[in-house]
C-alpha positions in Angstrom: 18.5 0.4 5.2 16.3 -2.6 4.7 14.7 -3.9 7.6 15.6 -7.7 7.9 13.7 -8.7 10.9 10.5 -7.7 9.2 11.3 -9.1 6.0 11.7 -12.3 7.6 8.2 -12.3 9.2 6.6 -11.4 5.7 8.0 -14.5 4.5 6.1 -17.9 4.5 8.3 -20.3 7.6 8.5 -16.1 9.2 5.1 -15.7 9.8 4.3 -19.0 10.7 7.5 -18.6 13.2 6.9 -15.4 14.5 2.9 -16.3 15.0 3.6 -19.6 17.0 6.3 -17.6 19.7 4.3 -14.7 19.8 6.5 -12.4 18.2 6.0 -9.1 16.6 4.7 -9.2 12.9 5.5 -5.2 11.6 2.9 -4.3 8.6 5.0 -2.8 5.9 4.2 1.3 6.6 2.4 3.2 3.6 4.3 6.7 3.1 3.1 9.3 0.6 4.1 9.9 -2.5 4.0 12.8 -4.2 0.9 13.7 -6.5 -0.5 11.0 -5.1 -4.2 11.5 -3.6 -4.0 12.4 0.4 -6.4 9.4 1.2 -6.7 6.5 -1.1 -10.1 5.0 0.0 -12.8 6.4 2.2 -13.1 8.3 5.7 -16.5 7.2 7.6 -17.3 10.6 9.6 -19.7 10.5 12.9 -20.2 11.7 16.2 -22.0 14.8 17.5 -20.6 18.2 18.4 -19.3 21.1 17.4 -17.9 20.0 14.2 -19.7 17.5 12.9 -21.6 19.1 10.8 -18.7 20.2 8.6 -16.4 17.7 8.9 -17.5 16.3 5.3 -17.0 19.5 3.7 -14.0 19.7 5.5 -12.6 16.6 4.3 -14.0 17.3 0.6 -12.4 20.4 0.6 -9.0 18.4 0.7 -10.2 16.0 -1.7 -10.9 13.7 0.8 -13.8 10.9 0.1 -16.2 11.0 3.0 -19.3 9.9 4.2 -21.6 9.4 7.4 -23.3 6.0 6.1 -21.5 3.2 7.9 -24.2 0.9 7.2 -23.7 -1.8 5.0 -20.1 -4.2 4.3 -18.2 -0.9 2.6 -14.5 -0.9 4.0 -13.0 2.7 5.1 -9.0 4.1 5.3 -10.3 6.4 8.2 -12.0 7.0 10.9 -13.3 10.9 12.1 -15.4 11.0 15.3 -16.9 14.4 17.1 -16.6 13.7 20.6 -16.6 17.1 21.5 -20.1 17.3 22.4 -19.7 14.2 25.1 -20.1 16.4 28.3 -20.1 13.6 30.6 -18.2 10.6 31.7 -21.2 8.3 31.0 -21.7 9.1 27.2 -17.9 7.8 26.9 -20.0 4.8 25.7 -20.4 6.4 22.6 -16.7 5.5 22.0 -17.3 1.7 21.6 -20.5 2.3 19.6 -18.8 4.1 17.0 -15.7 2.5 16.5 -16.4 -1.1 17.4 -18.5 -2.0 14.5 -16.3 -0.3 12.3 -12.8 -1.9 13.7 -13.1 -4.9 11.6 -13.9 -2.8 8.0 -10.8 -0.9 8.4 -8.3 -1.4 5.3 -4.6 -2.0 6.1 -2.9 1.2 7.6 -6.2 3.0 8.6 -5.7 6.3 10.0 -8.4 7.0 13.6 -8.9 10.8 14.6 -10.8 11.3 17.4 -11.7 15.7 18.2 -12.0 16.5 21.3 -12.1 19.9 23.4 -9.0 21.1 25.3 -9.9 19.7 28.9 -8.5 22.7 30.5 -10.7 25.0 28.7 -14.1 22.4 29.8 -15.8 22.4 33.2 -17.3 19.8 35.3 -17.4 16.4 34.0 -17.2 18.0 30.8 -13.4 17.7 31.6 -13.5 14.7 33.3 -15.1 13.0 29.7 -12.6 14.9 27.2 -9.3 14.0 29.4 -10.4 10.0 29.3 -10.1 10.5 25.5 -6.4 10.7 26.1 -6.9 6.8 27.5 -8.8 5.6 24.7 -6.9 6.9 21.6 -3.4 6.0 23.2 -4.7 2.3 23.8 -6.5 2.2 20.8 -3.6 2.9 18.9 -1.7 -0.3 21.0 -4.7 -2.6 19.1 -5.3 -0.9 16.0 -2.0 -3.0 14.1 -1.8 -3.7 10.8 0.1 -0.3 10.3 -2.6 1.7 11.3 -2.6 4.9 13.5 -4.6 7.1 16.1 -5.1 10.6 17.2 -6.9 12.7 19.8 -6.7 16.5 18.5 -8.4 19.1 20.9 -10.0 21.6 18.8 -10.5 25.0 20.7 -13.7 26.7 20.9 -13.5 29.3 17.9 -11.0 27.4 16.3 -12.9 24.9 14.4 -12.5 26.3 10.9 -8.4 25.8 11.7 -8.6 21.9 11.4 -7.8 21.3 7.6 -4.1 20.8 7.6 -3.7 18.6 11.0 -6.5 16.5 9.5 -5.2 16.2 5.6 -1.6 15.3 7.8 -3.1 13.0 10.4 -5.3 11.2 8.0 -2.7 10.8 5.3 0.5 8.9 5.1 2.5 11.7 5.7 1.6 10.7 9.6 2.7 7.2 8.9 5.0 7.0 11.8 3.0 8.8 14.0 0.8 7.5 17.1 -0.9 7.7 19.9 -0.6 11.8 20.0 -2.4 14.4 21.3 -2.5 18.2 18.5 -3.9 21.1 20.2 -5.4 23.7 17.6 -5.9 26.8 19.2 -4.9 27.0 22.2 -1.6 29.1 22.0 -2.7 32.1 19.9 -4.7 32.4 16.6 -8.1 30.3 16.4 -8.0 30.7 12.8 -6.1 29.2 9.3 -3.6 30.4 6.7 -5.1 30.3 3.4 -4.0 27.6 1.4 -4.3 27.8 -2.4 -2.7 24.5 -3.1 -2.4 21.5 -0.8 -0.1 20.2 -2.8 2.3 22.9 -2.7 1.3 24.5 0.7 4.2 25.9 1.1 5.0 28.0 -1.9 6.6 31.2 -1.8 8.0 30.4 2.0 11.5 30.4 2.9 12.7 27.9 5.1 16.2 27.6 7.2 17.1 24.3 8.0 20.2 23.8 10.4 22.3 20.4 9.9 21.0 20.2 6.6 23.7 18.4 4.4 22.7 14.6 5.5 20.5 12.2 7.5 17.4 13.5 9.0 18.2 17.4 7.9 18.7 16.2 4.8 15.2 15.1 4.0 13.3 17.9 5.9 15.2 19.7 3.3 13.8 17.3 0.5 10.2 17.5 1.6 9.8 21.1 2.1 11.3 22.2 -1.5 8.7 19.4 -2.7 5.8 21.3 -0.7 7.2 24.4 -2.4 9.6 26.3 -0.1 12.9 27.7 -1.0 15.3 26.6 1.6 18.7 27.9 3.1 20.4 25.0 4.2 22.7 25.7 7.3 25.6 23.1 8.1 28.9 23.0 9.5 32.5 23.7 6.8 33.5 20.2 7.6 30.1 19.5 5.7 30.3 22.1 2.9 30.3 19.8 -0.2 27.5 17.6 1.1 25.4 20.9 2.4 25.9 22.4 -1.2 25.6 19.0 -3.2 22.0 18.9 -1.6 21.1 22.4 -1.5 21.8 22.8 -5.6 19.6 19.7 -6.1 16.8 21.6 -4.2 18.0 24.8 -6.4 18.4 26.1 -2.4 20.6 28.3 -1.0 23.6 27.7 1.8 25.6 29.2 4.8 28.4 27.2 6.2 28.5 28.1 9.9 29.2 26.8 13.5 25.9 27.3 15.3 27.6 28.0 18.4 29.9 30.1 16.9 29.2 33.9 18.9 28.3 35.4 15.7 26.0 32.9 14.3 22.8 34.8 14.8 23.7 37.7 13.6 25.5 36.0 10.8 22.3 34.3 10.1 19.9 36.7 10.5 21.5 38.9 7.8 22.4 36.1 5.4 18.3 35.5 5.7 17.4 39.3 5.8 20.3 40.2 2.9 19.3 37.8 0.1 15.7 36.5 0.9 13.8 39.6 2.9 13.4 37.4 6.0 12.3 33.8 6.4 8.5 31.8 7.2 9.6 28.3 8.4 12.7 28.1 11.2 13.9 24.6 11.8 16.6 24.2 14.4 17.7 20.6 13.4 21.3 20.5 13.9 22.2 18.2 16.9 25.4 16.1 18.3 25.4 13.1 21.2 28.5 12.2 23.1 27.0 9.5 25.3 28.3 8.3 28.9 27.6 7.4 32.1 27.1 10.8 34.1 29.7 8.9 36.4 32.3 8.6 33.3 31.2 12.0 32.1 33.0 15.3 31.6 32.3 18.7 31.8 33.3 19.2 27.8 31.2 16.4 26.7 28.6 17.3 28.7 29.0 21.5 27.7 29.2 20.5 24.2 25.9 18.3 23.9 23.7 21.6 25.3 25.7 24.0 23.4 25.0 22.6 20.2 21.5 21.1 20.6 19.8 23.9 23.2 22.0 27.1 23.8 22.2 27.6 19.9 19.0 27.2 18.6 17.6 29.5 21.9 19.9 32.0 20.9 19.4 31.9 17.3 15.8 32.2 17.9 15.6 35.2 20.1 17.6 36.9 17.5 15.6 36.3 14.9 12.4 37.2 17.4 13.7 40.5 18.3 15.2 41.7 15.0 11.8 40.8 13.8 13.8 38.3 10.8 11.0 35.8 11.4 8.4 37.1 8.7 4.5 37.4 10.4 2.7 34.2 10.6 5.9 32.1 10.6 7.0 29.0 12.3 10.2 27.8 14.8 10.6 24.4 14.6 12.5 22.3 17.1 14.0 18.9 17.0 13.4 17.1 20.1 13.7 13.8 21.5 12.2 11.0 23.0 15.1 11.0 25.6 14.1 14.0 26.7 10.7 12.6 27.7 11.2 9.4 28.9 15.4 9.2 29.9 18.1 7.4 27.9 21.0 5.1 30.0 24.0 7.2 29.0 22.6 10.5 27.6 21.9 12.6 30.7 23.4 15.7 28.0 21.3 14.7 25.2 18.4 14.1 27.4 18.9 17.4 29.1 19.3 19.3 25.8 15.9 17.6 24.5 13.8 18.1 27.4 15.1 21.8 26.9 13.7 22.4 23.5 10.0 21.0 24.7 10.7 23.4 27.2 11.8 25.8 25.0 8.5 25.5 22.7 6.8 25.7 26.1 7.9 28.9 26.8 7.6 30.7 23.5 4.4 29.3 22.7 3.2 31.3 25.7 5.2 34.6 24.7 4.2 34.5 20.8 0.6 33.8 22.0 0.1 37.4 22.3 -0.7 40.2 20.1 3.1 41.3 19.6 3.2 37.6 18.5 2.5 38.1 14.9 1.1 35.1 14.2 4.0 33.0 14.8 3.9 29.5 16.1 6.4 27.5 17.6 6.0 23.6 17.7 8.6 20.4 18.0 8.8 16.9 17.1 10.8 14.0 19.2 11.6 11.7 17.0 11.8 8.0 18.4 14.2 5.3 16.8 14.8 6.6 13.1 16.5 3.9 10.6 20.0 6.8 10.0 23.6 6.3 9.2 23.6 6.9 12.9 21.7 4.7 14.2 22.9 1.7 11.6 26.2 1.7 13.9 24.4 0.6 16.7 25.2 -2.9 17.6 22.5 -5.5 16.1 21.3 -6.5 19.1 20.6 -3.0 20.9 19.3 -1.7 17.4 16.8 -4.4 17.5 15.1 -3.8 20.9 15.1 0.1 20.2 13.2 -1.2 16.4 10.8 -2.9 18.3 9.6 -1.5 21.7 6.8 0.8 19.7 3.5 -0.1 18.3 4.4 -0.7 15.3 7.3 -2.8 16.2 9.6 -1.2 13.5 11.7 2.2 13.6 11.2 4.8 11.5 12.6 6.8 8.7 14.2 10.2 8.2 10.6 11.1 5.8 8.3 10.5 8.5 9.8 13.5 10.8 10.2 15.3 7.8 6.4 15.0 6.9 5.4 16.2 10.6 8.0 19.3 10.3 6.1 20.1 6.7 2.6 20.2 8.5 3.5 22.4 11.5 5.7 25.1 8.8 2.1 24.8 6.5 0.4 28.3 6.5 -2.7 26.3 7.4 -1.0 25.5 10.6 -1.2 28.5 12.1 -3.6 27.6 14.9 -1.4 24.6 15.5 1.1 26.1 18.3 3.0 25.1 21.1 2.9 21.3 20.4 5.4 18.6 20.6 4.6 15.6 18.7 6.5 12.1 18.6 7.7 10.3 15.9 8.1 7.1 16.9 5.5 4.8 16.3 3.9 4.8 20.1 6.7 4.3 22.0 6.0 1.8 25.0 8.3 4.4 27.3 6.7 7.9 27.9 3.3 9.1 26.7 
């Protein structure tokens, strides 16, 4: 669906229009393609720590032009700085003397990665200076505009060889959507990366499950996997068997039509997954209803059905899968969560409720899988914000426009860009990437 509003302000009387009332001017996002390069331009590396030394190598490794000489009038796509050797709130200055001379070189939809140590794992005013890079990313990605993003990502002590795939993510289109977040590598569980033989195709020779798979959102998590090179087992409902097996023999995939909720649906799962493909790598519990009201207007089956379906299912699936060990080593669960279930939505206490759960969810198992029964699994989510769906195109113009608008990049998103987040959590170089929960939604104003 076409955005009109931005359209409009890309014309000649729009941006004139929208300039003289103040108005929001979106930049027209980049998205990868595929065989395209990762980053089309340069990435301008500095900063002093523990990983600046490699990070050119790092990024090279990838494919990824970079360079340390910001002198000159050269313009750069990205931005890399070490700040995990500032130990001290007073060398936060270092901030502004890296990125303010560089701010104004930036081509249009720069990426900005700041590293950073986990502040919990820092003493003194060590802490005190990583936590204020929390501050500065998340307002620096409120200026940056022009369809550009930033990141803080909090590289664990030991885990500094595990960086490659959040960065090729982060400082790639893939991210395009994505704002304003804070990655941990290495703090739940392994300190060290899957190999990787082609970064094109990371995920070749995976299996993936995908619940809700036949349209929208599912749908295209579907698409971009297969293209990294995972088979997939789309899961969907029999109501949605044609569209589930339309999709899934484009993608040469396989199906199961199920209830989720049904009482048998792990097990039915689990040896579908065992039975025909030896187990599965990549989990993703996408599958998901609303039925919105007022808690005042609501009832208990409305309510019932919303956790059922978006919590009490994919918890259940899970531990199944856990315990009859279906989930192969060095695997990873995926939820789908929700910016409702950080920051509250008028008339979706149940959704809400159910999203909040799967952070919590994540929370929980990231802790349990950390240790050496574990096997190398990681368990991560995403909560998408306002993404452009069938769904959402029924939303009365008005309210549809507000919800468009009230992020950064004053636009909403697509079905791709929470697709492209889901692919670089279920990469085999993600391993050290574990009990995360990253948004979708272009730096919401509401929540973190």
């Amino acid at each position: 669906m076409s955005d009109l509003y931005r359209g409009f302000t890309e014309s000649a009387i729009g941006r004139q229009v929208s300039k003289l009332l103040g108005l929001p001017q979106p930049a027209e996002l980049e998205r990868y393609v595929a065989g395209a390069p990762l980053v089309d331009g340069t990435v301008a590396v500095g900063g002093r720590g523990r990983l600046a030394d490699d990070l050119v190598g790092i990024l090279d490794s990838l494919g990824i032009i970079a360079t340390t000489d910001t002198s000159g009038e050269a313009t750069f796509k990205g931005l890399v700085l070490d700040a995990t050797g500032l130990t001290s709130s007073d060398q936060l200055v270092a901030l502004r003397d890296f990125f303010t001379p560089l701010l104004r070189r930036l081509d249009r939809c720069p990426r900005v990665v700041v590293l950073g140590t986990p502040p919990e794992q820092a003493a003194d005013g060590e802490r005190v200076a990583q936590r204020a890079l929390e501050g500065f990313t998340r307002s620096l990605g409120k200026e940056i505009g022009r369809g550009g993003t930033v990141q803080l990502v909090y590289v664990a002590d030991g885990a500094e060889s595990a960086v490659h795939s959040t960065l090729a993510f982060l400082l790639s289109p893939k991210s395009a959507y994505v704002s304003g977040q804070v990655v941990r590598i290495g703090v739940h569980g392994a300190t060290d990366a899957g190999a990787v033989a082609d970064w094109t195709r990371p995920l070749e020779g995976r299996v993936a499950l995908v619940t809700g798979a036949s349209r929208g959102i599912g749908e295209q998590i579907a698409r971009v996997l297969h293209r990294d090179g995972a088979t997939l087992v789309g899961v969907d409902v029999p109501q949605a068997a044609s569209e589930l097996q339309a999709v899934m023999k484009e993608l040469d995939g396989d199906h199961l039509l199920l209830d989720i909720t049904a009482k048998d649906a792990p097990q039915r799962i689990s040896r579908h997954l065992r039975e025909r493909h030896g187990g599965v790598d990549v989990v993703v519990h996408n599958a998901g209803i609303t039925r919105d009201k007022r808690l005042v207007n609501m009832t208990e089956e409305r309510f019932e059905q919303v956790i059922e379906v978006n919590l009490v299912a994919p918890e259940r699936i899970t531990r199944h899968l856990l315990d009859e060990r279906v989930v192969n080593d060095n695997g990873s669960i995926i939820g789908v969560a929700s910016i409702a279930g950080i920051a509250g939505n008028v008339g979706q206490t149940n959704y809400a409720t159910s999203k909040a759960g799967v952070i919590g969810l994540v929370d929980s198992l990231a802790d349990e899988l950390a240790d050496g029964e574990g096997r190398g699994i990681t368990v991560n989510a995403v909560a998408p914000g306002f993404i452009i769906t069938q769904m959402t195109a029924a939303v009365p113009f008005a309210t549809r426009e507000v919800g468009q608008r009230l992020n950064a990049m004053a636009q909403g998103g697509l079905p791709v860009d929470v697709a492209e987040t889901i692919a670089w959590y279920a990469s085999p170089g993600s391993t050290a990437v574990s009990g995360n929960v990253v948004r979708v939604c272009g730096q919401m104003m509401l929540g973190a």
